[in-house]
N, C-alpha and C positions, 0 to 999 in steps of 0.2 A: 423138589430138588431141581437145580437148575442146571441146566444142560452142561455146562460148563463146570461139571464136577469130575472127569477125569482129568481134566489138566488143571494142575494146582495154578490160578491164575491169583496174582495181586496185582491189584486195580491202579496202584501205586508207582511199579515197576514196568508197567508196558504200556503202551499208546495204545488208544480206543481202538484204535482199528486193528491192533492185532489182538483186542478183547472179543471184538464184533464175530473175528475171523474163527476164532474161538468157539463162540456160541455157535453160528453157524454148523460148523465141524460136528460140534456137540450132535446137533441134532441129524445130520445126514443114519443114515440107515446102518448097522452096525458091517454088514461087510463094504462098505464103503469106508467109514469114518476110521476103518480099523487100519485100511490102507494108505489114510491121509497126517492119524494123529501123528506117528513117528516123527515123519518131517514139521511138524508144527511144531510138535515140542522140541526139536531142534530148534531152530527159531525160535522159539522164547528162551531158550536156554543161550544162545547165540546174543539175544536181545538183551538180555540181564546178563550178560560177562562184559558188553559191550558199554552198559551203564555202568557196572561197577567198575572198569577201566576209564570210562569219562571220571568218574566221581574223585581215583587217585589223582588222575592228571591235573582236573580241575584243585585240589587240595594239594597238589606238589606244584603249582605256579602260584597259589596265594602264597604258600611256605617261603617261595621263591620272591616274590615279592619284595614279603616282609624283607628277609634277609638282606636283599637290595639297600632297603632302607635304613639298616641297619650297618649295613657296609658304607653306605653313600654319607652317613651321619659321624662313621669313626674317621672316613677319608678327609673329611672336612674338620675335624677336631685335629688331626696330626698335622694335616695344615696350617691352621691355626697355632699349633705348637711350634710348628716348625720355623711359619715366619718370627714368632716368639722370639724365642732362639735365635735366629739370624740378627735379629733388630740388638737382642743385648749382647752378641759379640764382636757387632759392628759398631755399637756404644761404649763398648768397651777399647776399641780400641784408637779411636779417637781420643 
């Protein structure tokens, strides 16, 4: 069993060093570790809200982006429409 079974840890979700910190804890002496896990797994719990908050924001500026592009692409067609239009009512009236 590895020391690092009281605190549900994924290897995925936190930087080595708060895995290390982990194991560590893991093994200190139970009235010790019993007075340390609390705050640790605040901290991880802290650590993983704080990813999942990067991961929106990181996925709501690609969204943002896109949409850019998408704005930037329609402002230049109405443009284009628009001088359109100016050219044949100014041909027209010639």
């Amino acid at each position: 069993m590895k020391p690092t079974a009281r605190i549900a840890v994924n290897q995925d979700e936190l930087p080595r060093d708060l895995i290390d910190l982990a194991t560590a804890i893991a093994e200190l002496p139970a009235e010790h570790r019993s007075r340390v896990e609390p705050a640790l797994q605040r901290v991880v719990e802290s650590t993983r809200r704080r990813r999942r908050i990067l991961n929106l924001v990181q996925e709501a500026l690609s969204q943002l982006r896109l949409d850019m592009k998408y704005l930037l692409f329609d402002l230049e067609a109405t443009r284009r429409e628009r001088n359109e239009y100016r050219r044949c009512l100014e041909g027209g009236e010639e």
